[in-house]
Backbone bond lengths (Angstrom), bond angles and torsions (degrees), N, CA, C in turn:
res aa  C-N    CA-C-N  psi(-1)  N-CA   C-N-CA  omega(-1)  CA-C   N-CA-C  phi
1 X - - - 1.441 - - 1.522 108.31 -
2 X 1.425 127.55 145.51 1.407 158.95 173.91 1.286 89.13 -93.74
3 X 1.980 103.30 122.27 1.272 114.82 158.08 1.636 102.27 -139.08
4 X 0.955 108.04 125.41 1.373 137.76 153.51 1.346 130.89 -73.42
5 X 1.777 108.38 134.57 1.543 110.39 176.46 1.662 98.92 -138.43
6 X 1.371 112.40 140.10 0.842 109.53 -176.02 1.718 93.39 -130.52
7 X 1.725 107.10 169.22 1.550 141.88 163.46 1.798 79.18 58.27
8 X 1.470 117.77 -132.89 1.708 122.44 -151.26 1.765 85.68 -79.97
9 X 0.724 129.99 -5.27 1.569 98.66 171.43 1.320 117.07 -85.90
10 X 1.699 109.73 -38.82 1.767 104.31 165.53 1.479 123.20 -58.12
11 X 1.541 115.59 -14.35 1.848 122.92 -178.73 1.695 85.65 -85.86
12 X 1.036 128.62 -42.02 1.534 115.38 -158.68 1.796 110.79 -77.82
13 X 1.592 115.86 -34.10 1.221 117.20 -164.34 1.743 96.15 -111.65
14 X 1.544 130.70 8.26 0.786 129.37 -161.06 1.380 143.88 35.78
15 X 1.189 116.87 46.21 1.515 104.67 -178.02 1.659 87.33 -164.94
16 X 1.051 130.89 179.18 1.354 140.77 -167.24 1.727 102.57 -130.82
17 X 1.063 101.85 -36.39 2.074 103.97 169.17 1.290 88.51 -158.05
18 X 1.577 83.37 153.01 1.680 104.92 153.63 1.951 108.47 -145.42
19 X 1.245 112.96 -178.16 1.651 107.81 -173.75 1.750 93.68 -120.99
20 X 1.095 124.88 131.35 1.080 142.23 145.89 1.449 123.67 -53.15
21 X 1.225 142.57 111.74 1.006 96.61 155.33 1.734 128.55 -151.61
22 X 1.293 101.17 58.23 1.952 136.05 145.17 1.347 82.43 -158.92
23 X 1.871 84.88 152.02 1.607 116.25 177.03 1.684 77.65 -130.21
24 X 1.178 107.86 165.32 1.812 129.63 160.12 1.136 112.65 -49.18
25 X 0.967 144.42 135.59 1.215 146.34 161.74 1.610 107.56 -31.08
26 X 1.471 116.30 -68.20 1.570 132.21 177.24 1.499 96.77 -38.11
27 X 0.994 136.47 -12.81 1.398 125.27 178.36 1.371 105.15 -88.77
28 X 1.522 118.51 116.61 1.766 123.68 169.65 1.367 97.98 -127.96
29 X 1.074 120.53 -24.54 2.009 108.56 -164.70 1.313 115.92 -160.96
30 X 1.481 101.70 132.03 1.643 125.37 170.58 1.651 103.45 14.32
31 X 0.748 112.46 -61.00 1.593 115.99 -165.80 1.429 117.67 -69.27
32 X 1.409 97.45 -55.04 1.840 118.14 159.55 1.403 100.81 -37.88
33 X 1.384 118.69 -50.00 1.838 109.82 -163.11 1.628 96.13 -75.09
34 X 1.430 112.28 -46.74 1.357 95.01 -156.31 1.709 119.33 -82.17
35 X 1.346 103.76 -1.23 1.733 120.05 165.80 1.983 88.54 -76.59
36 X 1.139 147.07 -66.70 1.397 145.50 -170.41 1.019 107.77 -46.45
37 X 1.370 128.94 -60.89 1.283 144.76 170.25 1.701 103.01 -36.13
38 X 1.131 106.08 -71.19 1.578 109.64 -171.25 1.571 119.25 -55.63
39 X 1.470 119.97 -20.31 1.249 128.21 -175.63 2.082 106.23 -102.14
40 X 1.108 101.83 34.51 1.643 127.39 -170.66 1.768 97.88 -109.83
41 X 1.251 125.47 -33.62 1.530 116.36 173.76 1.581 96.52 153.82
42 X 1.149 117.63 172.89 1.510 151.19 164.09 1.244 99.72 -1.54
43 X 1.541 96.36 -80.16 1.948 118.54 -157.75 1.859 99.86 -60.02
44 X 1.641 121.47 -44.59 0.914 107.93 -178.75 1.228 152.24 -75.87
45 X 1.844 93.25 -1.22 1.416 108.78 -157.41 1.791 85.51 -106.37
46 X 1.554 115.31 -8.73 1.685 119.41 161.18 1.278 103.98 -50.76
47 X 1.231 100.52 -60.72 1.428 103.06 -164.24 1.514 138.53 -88.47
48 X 1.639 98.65 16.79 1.570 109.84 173.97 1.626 96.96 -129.82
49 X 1.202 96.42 11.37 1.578 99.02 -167.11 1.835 110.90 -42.85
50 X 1.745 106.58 -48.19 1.461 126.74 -178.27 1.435 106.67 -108.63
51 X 1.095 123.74 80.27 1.696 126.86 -179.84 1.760 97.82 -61.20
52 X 1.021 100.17 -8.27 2.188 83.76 170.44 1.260 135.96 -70.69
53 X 1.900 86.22 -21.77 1.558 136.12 178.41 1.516 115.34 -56.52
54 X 1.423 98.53 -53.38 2.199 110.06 -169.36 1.648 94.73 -106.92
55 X 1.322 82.89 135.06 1.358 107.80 167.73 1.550 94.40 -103.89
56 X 1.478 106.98 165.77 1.123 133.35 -166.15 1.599 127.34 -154.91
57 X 1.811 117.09 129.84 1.414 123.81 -175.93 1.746 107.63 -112.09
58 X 0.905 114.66 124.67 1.354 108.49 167.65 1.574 111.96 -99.64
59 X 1.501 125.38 116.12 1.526 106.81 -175.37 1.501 120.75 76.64
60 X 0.995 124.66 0.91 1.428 130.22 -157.90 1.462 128.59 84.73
61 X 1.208 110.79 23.67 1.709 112.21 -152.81 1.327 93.59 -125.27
62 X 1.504 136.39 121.45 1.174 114.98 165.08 1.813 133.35 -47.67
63 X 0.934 146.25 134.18 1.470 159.75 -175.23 1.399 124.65 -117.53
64 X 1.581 101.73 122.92 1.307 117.75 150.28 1.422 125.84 -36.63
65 X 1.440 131.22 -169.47 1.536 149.56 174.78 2.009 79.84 -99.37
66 X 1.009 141.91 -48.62 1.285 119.73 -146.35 1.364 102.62 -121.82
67 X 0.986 138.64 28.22 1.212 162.51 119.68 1.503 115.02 -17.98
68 X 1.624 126.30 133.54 1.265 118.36 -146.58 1.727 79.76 -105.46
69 X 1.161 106.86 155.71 1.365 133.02 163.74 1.342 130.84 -101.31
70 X 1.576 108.52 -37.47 2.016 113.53 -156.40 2.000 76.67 -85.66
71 X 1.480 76.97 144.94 1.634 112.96 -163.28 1.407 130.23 69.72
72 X 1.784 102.42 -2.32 1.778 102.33 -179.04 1.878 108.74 -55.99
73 X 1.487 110.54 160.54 1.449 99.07 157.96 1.316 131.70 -116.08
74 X 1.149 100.59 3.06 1.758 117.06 160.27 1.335 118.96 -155.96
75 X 1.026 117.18 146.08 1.720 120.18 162.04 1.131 117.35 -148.90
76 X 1.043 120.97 125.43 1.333 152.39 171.61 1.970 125.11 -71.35
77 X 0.940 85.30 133.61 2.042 105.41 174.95 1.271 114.11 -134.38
78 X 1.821 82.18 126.85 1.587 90.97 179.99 1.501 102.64 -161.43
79 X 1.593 107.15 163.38 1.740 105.23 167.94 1.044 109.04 -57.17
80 X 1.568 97.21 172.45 1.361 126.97 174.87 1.553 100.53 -66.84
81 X 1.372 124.46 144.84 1.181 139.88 174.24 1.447 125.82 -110.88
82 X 1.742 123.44 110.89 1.401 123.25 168.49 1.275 97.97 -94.26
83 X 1.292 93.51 174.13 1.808 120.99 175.57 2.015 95.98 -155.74
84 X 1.668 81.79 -177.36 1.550 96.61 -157.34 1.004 120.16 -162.61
């Protein structure tokens, strides 16, 4: 799996993507990843610190926290987004 970070989460965890590729089994959904994710070191646990904070695409689709993951092929993190 393709995960993506974009705007302060790619400055915080440094990298803009990386590929996964096994997650835990216990990993099924958005939330699951981004608790895994966060228990990965320092920078990541910055940046999941406030999950109210990242929005999230699975596949291109916008996503929930409980939103299934096992078989996604990308997902994406990012702020919240205004317009105007």
């Amino acid at each position: 799996m393709k995960v993506l970070y974009f705007a302060w989460l790619r400055d915080f965890i440094g990298t803009g993507e990386e590929t996964l590729d096994a997650l835990p089994p216990q990993i099924t959904t958005v939330c699951d990843l981004m608790g895994w994710l966060s228990g990965r070191g320092p920078a990541y646990a910055r940046a999941f610190a406030d999950p109210a904070l990242v929005r999230c695409a699975v596949d291109q689709d916008f996503a929930g926290l409980d939103v299934e993951v096992t078989g996604a092929r990308e997902v994406a993190f990012f702020p919240p987004v205004t317009g105007g």
